[in-house]
N, CA, C and O atoms as a printed pandas DataFrame, in Angstrom:
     atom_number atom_name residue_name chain_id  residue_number  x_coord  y_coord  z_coord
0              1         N          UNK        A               1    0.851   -1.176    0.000
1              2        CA          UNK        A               1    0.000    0.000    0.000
2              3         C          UNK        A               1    0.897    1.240    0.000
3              4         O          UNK        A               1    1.830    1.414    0.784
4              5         N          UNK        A               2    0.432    2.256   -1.165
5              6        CA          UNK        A               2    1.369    3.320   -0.652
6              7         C          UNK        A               2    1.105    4.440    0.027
7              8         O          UNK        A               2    0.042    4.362    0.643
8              9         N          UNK        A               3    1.678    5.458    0.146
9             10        CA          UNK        A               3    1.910    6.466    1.201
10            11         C          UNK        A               3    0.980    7.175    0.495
11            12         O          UNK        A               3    0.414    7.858    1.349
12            13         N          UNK        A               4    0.451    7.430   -0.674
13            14        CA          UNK        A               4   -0.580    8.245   -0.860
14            15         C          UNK        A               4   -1.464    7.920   -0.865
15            16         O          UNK        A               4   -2.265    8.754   -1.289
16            17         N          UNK        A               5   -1.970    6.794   -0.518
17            18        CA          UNK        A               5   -3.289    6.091   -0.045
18            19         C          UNK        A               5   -3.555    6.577    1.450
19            20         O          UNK        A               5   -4.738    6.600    1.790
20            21         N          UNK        A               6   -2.850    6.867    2.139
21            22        CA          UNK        A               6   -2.744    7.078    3.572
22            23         C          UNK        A               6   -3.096    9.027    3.781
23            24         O          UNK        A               6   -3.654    9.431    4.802
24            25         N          UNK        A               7   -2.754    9.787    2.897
25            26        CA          UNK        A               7   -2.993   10.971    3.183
26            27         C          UNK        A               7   -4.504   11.648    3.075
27            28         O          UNK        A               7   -5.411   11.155    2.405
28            29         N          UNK        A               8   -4.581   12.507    3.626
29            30        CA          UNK        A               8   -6.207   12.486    2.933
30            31         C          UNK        A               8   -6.563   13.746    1.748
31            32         O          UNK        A               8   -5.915   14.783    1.604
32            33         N          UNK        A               9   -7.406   13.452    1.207
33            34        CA          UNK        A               9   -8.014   13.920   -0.032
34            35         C          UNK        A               9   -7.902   15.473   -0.021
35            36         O          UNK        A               9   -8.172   16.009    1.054
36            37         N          UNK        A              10   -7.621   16.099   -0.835
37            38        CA          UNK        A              10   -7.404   17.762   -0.831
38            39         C          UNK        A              10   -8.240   17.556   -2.120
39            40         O          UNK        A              10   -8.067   16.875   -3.131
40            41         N          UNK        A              11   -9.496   18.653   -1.581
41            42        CA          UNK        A              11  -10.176   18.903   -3.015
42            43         C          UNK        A              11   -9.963   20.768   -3.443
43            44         O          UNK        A              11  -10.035   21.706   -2.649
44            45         N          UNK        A              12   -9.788   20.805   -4.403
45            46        CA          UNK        A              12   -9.071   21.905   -4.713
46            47         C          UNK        A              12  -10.768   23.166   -4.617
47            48         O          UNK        A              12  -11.930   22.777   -4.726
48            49         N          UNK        A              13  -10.307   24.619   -4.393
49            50        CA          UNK        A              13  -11.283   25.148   -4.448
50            51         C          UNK        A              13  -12.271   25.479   -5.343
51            52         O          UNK        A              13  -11.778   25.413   -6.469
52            53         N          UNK        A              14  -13.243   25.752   -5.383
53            54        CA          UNK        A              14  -14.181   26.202   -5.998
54            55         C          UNK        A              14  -14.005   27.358   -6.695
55            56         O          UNK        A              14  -14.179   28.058   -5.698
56            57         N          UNK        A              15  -13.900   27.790   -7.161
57            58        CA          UNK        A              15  -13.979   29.384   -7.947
58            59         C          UNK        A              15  -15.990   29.866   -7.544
59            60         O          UNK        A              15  -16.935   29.118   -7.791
60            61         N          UNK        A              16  -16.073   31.038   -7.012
61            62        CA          UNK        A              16  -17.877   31.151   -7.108
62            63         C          UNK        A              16  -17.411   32.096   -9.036
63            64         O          UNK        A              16  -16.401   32.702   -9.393
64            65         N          UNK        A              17  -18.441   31.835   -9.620
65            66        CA          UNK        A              17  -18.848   32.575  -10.673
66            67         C          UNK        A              17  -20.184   32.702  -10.724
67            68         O          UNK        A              17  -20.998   31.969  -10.163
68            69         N          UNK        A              18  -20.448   33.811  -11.529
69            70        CA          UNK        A              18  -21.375   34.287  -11.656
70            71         C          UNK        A              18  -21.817   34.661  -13.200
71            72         O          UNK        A              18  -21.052   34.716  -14.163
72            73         N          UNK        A              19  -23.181   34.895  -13.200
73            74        CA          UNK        A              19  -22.872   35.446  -15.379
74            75         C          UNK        A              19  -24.316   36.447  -15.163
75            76         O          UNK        A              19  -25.431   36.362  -14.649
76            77         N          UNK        A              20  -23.420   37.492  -15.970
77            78        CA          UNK        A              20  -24.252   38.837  -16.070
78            79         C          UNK        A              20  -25.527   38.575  -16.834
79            80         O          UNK        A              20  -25.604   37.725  -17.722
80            81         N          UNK        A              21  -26.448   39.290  -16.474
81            82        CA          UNK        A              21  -27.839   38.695  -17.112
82            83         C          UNK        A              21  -27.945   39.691  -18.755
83            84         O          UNK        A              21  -28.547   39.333  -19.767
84            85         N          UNK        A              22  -27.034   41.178  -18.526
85            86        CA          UNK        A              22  -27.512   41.915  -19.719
86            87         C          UNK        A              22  -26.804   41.382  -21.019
87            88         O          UNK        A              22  -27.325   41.193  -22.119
88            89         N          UNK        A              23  -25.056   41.114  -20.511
89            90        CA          UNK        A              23  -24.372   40.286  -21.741
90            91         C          UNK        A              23  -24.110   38.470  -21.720
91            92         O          UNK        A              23  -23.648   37.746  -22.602
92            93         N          UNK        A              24  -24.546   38.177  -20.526
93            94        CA          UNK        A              24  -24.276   36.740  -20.789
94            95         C          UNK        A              24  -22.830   36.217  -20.549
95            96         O          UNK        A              24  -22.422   35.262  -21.211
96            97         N          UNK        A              25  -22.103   36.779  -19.684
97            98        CA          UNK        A              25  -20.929   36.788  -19.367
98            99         C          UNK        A              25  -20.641   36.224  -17.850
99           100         O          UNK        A              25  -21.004   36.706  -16.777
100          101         N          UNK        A              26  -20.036   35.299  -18.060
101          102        CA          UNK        A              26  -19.417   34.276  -16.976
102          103         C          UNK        A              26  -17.673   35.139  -16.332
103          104         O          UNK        A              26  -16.586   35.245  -16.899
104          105         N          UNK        A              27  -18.253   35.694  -14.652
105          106        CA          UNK        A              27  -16.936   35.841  -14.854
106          107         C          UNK        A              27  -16.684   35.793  -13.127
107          108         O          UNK        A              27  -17.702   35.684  -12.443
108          109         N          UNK        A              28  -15.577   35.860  -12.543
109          110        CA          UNK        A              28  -15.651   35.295  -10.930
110          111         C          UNK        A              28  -15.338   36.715  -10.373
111          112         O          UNK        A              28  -14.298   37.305  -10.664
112          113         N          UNK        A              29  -16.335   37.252   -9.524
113          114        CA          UNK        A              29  -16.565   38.395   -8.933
114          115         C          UNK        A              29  -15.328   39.066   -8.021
115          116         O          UNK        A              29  -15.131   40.280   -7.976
116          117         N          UNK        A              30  -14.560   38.108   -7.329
117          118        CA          UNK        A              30  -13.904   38.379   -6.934
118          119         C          UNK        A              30  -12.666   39.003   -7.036
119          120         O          UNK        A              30  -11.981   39.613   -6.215
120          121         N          UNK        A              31  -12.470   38.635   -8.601
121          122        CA          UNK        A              31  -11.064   39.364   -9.136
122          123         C          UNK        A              31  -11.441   40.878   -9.489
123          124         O          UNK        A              31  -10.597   41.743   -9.255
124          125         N          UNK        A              32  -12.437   41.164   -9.937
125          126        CA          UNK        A              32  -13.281   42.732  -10.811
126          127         C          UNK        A              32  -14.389   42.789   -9.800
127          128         O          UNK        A              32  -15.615   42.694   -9.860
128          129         N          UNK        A              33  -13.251   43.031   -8.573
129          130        CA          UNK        A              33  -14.209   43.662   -7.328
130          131         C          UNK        A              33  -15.572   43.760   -7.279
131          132         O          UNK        A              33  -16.043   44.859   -6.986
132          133         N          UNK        A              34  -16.496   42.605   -7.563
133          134        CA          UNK        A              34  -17.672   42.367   -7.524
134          135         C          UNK        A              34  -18.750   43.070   -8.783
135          136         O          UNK        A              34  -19.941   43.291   -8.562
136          137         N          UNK        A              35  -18.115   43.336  -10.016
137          138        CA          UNK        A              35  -18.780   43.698  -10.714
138          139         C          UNK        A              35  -18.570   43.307  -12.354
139          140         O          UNK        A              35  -17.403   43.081  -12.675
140          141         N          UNK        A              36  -19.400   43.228  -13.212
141          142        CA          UNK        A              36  -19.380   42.631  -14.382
142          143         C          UNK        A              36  -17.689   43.512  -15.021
143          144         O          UNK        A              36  -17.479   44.582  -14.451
144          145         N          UNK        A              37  -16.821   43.173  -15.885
145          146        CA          UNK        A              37  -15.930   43.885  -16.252
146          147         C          UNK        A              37  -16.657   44.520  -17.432
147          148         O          UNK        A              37  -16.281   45.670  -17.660
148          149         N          UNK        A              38  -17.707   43.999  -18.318
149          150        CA          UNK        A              38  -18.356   44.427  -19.530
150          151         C          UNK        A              38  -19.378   45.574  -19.074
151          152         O          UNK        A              38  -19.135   46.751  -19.343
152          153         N          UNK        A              39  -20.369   45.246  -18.471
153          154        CA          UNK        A              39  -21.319   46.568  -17.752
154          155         C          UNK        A              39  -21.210   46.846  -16.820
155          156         O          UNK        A              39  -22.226   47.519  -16.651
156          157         N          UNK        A              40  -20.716   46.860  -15.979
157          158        CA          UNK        A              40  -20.195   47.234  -14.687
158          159         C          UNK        A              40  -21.750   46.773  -13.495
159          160         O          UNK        A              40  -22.142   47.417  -12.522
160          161         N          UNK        A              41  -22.442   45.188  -14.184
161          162        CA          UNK        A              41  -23.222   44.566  -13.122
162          163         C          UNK        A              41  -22.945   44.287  -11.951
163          164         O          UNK        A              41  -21.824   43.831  -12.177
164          165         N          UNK        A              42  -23.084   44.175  -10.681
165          166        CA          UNK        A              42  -23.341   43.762   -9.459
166          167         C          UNK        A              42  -24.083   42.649   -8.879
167          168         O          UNK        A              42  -25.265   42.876   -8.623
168          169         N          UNK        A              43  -23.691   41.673   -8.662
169          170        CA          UNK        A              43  -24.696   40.890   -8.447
170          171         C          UNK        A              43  -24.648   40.724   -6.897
171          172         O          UNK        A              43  -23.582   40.509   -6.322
172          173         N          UNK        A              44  -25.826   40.831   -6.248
173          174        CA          UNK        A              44  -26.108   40.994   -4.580
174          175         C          UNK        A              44  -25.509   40.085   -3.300
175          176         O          UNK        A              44  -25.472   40.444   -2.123
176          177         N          UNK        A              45  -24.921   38.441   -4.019
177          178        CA          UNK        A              45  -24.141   37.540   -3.265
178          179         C          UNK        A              45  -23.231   37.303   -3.084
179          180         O          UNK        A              45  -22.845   36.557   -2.183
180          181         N          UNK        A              46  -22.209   38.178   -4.335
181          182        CA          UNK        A              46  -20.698   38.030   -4.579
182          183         C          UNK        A              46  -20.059   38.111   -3.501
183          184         O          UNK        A              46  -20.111   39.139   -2.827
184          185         N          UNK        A              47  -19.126   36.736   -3.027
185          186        CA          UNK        A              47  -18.230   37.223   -2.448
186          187         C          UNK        A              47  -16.446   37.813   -3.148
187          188         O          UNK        A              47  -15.579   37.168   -3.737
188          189         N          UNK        A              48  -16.505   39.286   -2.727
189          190        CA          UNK        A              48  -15.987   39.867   -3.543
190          191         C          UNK        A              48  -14.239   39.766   -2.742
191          192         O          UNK        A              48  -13.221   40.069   -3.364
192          193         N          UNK        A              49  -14.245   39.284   -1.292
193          194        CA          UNK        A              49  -12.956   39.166   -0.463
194          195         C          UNK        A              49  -11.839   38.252   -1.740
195          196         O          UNK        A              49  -12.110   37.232   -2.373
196          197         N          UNK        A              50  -10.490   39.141   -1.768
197          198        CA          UNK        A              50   -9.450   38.685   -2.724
198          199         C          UNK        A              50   -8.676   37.928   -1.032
199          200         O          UNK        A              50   -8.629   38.249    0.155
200          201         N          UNK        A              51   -7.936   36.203   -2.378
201          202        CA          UNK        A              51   -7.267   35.980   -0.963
202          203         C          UNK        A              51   -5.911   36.631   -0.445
203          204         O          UNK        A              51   -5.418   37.164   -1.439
204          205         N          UNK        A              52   -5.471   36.738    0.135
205          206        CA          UNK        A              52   -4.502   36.877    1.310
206          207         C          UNK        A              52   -3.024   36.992    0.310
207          208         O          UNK        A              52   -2.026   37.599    0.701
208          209         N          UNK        A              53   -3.088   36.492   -0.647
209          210        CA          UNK        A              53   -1.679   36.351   -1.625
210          211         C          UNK        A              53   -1.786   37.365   -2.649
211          212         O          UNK        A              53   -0.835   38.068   -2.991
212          213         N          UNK        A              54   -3.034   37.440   -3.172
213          214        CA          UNK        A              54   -3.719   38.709   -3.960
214          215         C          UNK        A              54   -3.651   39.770   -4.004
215          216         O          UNK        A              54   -3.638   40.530   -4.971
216          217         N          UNK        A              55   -3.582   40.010   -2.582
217          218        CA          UNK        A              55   -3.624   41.503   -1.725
218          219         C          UNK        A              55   -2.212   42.018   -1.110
219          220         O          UNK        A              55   -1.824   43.171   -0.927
220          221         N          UNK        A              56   -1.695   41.011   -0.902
221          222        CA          UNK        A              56   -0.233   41.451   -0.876
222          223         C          UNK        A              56    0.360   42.003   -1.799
223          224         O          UNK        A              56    0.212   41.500   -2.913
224          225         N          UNK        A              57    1.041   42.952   -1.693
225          226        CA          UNK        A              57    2.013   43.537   -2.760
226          227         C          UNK        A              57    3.239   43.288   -2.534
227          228         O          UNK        A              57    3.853   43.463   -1.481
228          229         N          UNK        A              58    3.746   42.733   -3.859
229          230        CA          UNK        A              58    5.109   41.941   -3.755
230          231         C          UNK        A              58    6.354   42.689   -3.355
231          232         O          UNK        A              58    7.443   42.169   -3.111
232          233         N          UNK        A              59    6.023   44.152   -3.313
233          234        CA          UNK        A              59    6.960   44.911   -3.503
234          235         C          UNK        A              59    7.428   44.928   -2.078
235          236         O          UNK        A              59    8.516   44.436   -1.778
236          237         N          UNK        A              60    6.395   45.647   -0.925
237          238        CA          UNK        A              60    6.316   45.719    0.385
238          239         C          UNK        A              60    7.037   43.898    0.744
239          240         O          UNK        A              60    8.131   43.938    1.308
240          241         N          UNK        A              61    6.659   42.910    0.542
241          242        CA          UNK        A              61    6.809   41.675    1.033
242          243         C          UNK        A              61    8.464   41.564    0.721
243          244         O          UNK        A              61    9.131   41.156    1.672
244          245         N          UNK        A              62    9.281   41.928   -0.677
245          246        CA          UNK        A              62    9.968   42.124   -0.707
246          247         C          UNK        A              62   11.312   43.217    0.368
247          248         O          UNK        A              62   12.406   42.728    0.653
248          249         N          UNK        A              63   11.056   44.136    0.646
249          250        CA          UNK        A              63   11.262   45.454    1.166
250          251         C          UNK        A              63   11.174   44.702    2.685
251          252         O          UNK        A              63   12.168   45.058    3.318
252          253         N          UNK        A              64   10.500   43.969    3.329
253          254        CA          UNK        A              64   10.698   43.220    4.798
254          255         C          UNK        A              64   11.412   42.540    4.559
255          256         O          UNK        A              64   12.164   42.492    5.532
256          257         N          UNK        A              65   11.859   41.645    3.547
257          258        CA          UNK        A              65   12.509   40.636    3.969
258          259         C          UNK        A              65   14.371   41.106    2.999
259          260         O          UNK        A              65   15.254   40.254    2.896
260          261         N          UNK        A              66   14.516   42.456    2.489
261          262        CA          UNK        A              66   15.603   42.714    2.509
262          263         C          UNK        A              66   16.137   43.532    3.938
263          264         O          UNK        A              66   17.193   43.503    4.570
264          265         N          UNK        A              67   15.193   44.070    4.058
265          266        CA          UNK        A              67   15.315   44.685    5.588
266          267         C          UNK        A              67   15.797   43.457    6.870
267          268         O          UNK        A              67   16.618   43.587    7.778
268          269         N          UNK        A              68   15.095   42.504    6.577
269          270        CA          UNK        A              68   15.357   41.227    8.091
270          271         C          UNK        A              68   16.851   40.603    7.250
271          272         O          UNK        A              68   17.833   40.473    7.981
272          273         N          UNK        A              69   16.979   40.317    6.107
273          274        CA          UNK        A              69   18.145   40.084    5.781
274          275         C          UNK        A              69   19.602   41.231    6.031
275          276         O          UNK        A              69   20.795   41.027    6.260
276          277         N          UNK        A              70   18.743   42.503    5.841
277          278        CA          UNK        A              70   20.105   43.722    6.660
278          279         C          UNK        A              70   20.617   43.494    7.731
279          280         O          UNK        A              70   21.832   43.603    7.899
280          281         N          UNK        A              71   19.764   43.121    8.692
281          282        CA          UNK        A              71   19.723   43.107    9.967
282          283         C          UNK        A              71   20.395   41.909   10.475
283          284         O          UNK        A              71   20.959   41.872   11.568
284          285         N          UNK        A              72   20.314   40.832    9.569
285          286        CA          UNK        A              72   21.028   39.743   10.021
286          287         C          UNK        A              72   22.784   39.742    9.893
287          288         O          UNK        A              72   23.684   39.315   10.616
288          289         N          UNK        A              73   22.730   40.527    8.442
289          290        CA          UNK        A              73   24.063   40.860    7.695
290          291         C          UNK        A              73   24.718   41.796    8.965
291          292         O          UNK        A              73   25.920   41.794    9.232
292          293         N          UNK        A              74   23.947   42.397    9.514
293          294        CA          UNK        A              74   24.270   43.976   10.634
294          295         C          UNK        A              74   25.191   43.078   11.956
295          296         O          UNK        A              74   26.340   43.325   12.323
296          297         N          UNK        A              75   24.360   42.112   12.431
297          298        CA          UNK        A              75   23.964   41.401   13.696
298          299         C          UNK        A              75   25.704   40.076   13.418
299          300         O          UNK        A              75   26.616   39.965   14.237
300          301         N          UNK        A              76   25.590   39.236   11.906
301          302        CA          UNK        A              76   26.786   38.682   11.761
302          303         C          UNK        A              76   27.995   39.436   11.387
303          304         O          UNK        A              76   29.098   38.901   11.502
304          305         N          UNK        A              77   27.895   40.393   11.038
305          306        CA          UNK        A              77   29.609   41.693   10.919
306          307         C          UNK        A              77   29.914   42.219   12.579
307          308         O          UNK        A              77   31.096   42.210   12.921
308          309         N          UNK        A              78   28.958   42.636   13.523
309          310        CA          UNK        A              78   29.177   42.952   14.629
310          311         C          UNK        A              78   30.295   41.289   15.508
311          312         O          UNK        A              78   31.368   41.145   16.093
312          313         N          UNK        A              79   29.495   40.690   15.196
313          314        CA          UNK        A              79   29.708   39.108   16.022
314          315         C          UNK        A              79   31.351   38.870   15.701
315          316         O          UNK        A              79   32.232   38.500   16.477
316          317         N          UNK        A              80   31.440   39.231   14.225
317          318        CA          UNK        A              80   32.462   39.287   13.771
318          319         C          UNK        A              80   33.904   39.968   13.909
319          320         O          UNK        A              80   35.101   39.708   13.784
320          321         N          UNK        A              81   33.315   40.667   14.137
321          322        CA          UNK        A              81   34.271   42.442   15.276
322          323         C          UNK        A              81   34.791   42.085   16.352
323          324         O          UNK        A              81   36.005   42.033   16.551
324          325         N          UNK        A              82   33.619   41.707   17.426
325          326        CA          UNK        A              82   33.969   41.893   18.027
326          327         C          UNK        A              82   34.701   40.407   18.900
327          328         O          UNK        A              82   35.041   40.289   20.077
328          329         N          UNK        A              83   34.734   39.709   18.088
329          330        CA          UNK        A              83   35.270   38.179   18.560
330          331         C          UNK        A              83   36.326   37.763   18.035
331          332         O          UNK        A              83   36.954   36.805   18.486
332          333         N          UNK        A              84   36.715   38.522   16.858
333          334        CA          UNK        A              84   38.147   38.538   16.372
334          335         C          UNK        A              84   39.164   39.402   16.892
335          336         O          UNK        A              84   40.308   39.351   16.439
């Protein structure tokens, strides 16, 4: 028996979509902040929340983690100083 018989099932998500009633257009609310991209429809259930990776901006996510890498570079040159 193998090891992926043993894990359990990941079913991948759902996308919600929706389709505009004036053009007939299928499209998932959530990316075009809850509104048709063609007529600018609304439909009243959308959940319009982008996830968590979406909303991040790569730039900022970047910009912390050259910063925690300064700091480490800062923290191993001191260690370095002062132990030699």
């Amino acid at each position: 028996m193998s090891i992926a018989a043993h894990l359990p099932k990941v079913h991948p998500r759902t996308e919600q979509r929706v389709v505009c009633p004036t053009d007939r257009f299928a499209f998932a609310p959530r990316y075009t902040d809850g509104a048709c991209p063609l007529c600018g429809w609304r439909p009243e259930d959308a959940d319009v929340a982008l996830p968590l990776t979406a909303r991040l901006d790569r730039f900022w996510a970047a910009v912390g983690v050259w910063a925690a890498v300064s700091v480490l570079m800062l923290v191993l040159v001191v260690l370095a100083y002062t132990r030699g």
